[in-house]
C-alpha positions in Angstrom: 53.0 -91.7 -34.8 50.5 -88.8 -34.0 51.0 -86.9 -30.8 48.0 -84.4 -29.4 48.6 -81.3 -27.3 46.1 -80.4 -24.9 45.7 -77.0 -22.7 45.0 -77.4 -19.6 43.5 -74.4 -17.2 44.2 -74.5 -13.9 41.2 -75.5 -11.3 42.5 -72.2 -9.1 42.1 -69.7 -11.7 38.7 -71.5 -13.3 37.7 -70.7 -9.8 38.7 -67.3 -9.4 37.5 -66.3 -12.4 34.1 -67.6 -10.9 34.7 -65.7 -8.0 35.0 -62.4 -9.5 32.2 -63.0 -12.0 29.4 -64.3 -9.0 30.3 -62.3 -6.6 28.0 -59.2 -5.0 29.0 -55.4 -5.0 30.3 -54.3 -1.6 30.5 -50.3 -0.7 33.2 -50.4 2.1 32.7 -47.4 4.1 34.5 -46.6 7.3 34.7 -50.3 8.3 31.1 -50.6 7.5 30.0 -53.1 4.4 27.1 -51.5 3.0 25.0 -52.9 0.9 25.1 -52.1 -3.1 24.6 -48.2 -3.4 25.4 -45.2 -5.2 27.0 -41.8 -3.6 25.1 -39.0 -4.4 26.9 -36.2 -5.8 26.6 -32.1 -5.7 25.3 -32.9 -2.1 24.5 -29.8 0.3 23.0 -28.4 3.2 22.8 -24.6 2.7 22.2 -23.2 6.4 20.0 -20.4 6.7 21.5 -19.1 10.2 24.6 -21.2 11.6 24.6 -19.6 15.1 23.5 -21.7 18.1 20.4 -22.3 19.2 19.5 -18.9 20.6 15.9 -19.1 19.5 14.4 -22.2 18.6 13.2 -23.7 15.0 14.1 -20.5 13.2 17.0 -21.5 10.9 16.3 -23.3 7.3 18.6 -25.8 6.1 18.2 -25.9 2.0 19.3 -30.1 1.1 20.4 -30.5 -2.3 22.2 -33.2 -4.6 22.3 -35.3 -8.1 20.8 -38.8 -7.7 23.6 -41.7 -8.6 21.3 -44.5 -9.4 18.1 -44.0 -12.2 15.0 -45.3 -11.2 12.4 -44.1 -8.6 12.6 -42.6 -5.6 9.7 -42.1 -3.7 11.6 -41.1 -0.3 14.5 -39.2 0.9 15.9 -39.5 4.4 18.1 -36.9 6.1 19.3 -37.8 9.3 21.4 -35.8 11.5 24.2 -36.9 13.9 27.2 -35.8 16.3 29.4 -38.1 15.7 30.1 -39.1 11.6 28.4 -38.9 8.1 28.9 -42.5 7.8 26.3 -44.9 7.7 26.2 -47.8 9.6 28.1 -45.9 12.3 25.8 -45.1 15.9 24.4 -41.6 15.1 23.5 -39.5 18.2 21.8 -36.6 17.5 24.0 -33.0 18.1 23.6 -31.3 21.4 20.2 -29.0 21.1 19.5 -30.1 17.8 15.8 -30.7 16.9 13.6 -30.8 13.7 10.7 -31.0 16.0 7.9 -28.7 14.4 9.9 -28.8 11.0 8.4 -29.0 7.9 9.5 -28.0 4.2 9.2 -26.0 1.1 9.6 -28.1 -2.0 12.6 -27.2 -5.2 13.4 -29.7 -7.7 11.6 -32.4 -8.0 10.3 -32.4 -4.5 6.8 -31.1 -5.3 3.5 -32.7 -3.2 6.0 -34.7 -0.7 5.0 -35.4 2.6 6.9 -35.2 5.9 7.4 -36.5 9.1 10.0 -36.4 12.1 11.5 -39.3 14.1 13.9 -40.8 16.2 13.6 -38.0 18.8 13.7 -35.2 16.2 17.0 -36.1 14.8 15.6 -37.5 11.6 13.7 -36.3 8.7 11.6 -37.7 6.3 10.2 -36.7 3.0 8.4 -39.2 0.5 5.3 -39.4 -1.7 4.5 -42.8 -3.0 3.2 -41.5 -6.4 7.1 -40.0 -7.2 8.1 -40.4 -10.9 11.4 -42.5 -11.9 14.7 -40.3 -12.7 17.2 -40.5 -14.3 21.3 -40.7 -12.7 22.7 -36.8 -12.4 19.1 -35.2 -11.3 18.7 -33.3 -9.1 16.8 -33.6 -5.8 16.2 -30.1 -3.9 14.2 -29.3 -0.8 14.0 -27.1 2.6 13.9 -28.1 5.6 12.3 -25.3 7.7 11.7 -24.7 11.1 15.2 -25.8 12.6 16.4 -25.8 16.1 20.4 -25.4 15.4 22.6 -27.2 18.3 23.2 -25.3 20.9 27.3 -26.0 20.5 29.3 -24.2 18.0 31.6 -26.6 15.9 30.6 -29.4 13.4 28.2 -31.7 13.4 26.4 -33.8 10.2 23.9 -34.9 8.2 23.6 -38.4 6.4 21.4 -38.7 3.0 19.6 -41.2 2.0 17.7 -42.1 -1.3 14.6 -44.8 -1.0 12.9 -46.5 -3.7 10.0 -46.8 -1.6 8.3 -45.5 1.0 8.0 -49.3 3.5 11.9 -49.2 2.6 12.3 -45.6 4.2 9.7 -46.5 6.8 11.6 -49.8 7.9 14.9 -47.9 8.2 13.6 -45.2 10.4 12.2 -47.5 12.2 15.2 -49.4 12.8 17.6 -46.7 12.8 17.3 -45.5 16.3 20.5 -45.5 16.9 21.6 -45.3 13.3 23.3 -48.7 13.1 21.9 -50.0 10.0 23.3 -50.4 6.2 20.2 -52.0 4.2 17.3 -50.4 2.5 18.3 -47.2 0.5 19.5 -46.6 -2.6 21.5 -43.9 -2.8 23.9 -41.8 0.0 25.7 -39.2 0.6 27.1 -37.7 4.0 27.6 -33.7 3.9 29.4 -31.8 7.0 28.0 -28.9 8.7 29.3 -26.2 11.3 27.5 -24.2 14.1 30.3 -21.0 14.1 30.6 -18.0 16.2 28.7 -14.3 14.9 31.0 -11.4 13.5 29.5 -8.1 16.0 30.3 -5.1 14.2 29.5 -1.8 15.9 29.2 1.5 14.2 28.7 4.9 15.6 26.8 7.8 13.9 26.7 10.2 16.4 23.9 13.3 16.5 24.5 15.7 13.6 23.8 19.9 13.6 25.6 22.0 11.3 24.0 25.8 11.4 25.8 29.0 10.0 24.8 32.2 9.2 26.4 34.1 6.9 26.8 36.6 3.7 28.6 35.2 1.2 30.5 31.6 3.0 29.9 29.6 6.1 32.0 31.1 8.8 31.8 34.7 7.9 29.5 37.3 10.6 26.5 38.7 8.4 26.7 42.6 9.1 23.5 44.3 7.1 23.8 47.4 6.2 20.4 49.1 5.2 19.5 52.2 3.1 21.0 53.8 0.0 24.4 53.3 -1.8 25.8 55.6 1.2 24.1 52.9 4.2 21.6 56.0 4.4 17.8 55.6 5.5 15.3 58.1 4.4 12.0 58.9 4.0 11.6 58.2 -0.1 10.9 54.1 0.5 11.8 51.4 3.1 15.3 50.1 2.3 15.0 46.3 2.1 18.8 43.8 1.9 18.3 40.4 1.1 21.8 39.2 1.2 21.8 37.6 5.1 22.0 33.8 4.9 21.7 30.7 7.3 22.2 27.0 6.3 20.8 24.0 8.7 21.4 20.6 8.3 20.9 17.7 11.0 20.3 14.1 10.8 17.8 14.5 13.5 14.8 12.2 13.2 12.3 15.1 13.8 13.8 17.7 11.9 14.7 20.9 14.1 13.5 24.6 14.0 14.7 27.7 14.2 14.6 30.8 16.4 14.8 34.3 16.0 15.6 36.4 18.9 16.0 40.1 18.6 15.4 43.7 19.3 14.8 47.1 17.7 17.2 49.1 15.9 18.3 52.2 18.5 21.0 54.4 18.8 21.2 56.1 22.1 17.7 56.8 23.6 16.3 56.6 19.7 14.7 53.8 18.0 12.7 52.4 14.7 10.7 50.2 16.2 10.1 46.4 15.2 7.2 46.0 13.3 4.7 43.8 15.0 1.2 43.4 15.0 -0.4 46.8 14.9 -0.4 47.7 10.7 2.2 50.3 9.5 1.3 53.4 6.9 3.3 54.0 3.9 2.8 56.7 2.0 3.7 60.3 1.3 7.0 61.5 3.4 4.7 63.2 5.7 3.0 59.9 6.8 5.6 57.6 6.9 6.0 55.9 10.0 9.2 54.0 11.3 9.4 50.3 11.2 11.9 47.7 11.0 11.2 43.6 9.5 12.2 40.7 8.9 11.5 37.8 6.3 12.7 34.9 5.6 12.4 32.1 2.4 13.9 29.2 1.7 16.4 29.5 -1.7 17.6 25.7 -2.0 17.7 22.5 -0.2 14.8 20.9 2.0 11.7 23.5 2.1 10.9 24.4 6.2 7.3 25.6 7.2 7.6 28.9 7.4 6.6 30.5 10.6 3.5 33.6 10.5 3.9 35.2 13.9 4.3 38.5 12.2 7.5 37.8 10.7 7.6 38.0 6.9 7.9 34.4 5.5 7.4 32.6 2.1 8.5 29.1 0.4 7.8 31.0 -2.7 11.3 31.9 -3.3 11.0 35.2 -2.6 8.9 37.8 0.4 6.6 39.5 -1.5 3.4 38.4 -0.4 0.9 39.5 2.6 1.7 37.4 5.5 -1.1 37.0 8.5 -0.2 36.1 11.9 -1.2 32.4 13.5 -3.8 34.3 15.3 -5.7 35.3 11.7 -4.6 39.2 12.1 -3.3 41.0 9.2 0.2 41.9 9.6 1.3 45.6 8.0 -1.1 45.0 5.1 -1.3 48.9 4.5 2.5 48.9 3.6 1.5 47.4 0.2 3.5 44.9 -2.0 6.9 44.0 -1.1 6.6 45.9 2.4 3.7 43.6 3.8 5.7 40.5 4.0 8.5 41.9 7.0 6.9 41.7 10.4 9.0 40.7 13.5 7.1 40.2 16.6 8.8 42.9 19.6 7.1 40.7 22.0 8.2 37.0 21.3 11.6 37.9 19.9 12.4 39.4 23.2 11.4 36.4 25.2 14.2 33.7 26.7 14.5 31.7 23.9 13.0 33.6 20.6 10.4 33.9 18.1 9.5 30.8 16.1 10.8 31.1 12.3 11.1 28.3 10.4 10.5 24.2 11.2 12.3 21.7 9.3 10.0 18.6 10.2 12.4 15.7 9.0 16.1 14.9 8.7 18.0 16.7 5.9 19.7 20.4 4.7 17.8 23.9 4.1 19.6 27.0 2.8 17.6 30.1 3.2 17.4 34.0 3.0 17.1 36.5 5.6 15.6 39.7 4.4 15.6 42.6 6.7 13.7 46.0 5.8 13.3 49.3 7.2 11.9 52.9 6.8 11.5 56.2 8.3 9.7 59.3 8.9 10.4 63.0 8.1 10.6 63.1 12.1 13.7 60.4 12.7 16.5 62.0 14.8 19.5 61.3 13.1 22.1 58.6 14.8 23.6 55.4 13.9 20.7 52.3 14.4 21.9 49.3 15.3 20.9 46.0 16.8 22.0 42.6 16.7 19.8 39.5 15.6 20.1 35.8 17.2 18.8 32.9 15.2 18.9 29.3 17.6 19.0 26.4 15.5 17.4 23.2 18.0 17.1 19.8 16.8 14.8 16.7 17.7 16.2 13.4 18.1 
């Protein structure tokens, strides 16, 4: 007798099997079931400015991600909510927040797009029914300018969404008042954003003026002491020292000038008189007449405009030229070279505040050299000559 085996499959799992084969794709999303739909990834919204709304559609927001599904999209969707990036969820748009005005500047793959604004400026849309397909993992780039940032610091966010095209982006606007609809896109992604609070820094730099005079270092007194190896003046030549240095440096917008304020060299009821305006002889013993200059140059550092008020002045590096007053006047021209360059004006030296000798027009440092000269006649009374010399450093801020 033959006997036959048969297998027999269960009706349930015939069934199942079914089931699982038949059924649709569901995205399950924060209680929501969305329709079939790939999450973009890479997504971002680089903020240009994340404080509130102090001023109104100046911040950028730069939108960037990778499309998850190949094929075409003719229209992306950004909308922007208080509440949740999910979709399907009631989005109301973040206190202040408005796109209103907003337009874009296209990145990749983005070029000739269109745009337009809706659902009360909480919604943006950019499409272009000509679009090309891509491929899954391009990427879609794009800036949203013009962007009124919510007036409340803390998060708020921003729901993408992909369209094949354009009517399919247009119907979900359309119906998305409120934000309470899953059908239409493609792709989505939902990215989180943050108003935040400003850092103030605040720095000081107070005014600067550093001024010295000196002989050999900052801080010492400059004593000059003219004539021979002995400190003698005579009649032979005019003694000339060149050793008397000031330094100025300021961070004052304008720059700063310098003074001179000074007398003539006297001791007791005798004097050798400041050279000033009227020219000086210089010749044989028996014509030499008494004078006493000054010149200044500049010797490093930022180059002032020399003053030529009858004080001896060059940028040359040195005071050997024939210096003329502002008035056109020659200045002790009949001294000859080196002697013509010291001047020093009796008259504006002793006034209140000095005889203008150098200008230093914009912020920086000058070092320069003070050259003082003087001679005698056969005639000088003998004595110890002294004075003292005041140079005022004043800067503009």
């Amino acid at each position: 007798m033959k006997i036959s085996f048969k297998r027999f499959t269960p009706a349930y799992v015939v069934f199942t099997m079914l089931l699982t084969l038949t059924a649709p794709i569901f995205l399950i999303t924060g209680g929501k079931v969305a329709a079939s739909a790939g999450q973009v990834q890479f997504r971002s919204i680089q903020l240009s400015d994340d404080t509130t709304n102090t001023s109104g559609s100046t911040a950028n927001y730069n939108v960037q991600f990778n499309i998850a599904t190949t094929g075409a999209v003719q229209a992306v969707v950004v909308d922007f909510c208080n509440t949740d990036p999910i979709p399907g969820d009631a989005c109301v748009a973040p206190t202040g927040f408005s796109l209103t005005g907003a337009s874009y500047t296209a990145g990749t793959n983005t070029a000739g797009y269109s745009t337009t604004v809706a659902n009360s400026g909480r919604t943006f849309d950019l499409s272009n029914a000509s679009a090309t397909s891509l491929s899954s993992g391009a990427t879609i780039s794009f800036a949203i300018t013009g962007v009124t940032n919510p007036t409340v610091v803390g998060t708020f966010y921003a729901r993408i969404f992909t369209f094949a095209l354009t009517t399919d982006a247009t119907t979900w606007i359309s119906s998305a008042s409120d934000g309470s609809t899953t059908t239409g896109y493609v792709d989505y992604g939902g990215v989180a954003i943050a108003i935040a609070q400003t850092i103030v820094v605040t720095a000081k730099v107070q005014e600067q003026l550093t001024f010295c005079v000196y002989i050999t270092t900052c801080g010492t007194q400059a004593i000059i002491n003219l004539g021979d190896a002995h400190d003698v003046l005579s009649t032979s030549a005019p003694f000339i020292d060149n050793t008397s240095t000031y330094f100025l440096s300021t961070n004052a917008s304008h720059g700063a000038v310098v003074y001179l304020k000074g007398t003539t060299l006297t001791s007791g009821s005798n004097t050798i008189p400041a050279a000033g305006s009227t020219p000086f002889l210089y010749g044989t013993p028996s014509t030499n007449v008494d004078f006493f200059g000054v010149c200044s140059y500049n010797s490093s550092g930022a180059v002032p405009t020399v003053a030529t008020d009858y004080l001896g002045t060059s940028n040359g590096g040195s005071c050997a030229t024939t210096v003329t007053d502002t008035g056109g006047t020659a200045v002790l021209t009949s001294l000859g070279t080196p002697y013509a360059t010291f001047g020093f004006n009796s008259t504006n030296t002793t006034s209140t505040y000095g005889d203008l000798l150098a200008t230093l027009a914009a912020p920086g440092a000058t070092t320069n050299q003070l050259a003082l000269a003087a001679g005698v006649n056969l005639t000088q009374p003998s004595g110890i000559y002294t004075t003292t010399l005041q140079l005022i450093a004043t800067g503009t801020y």
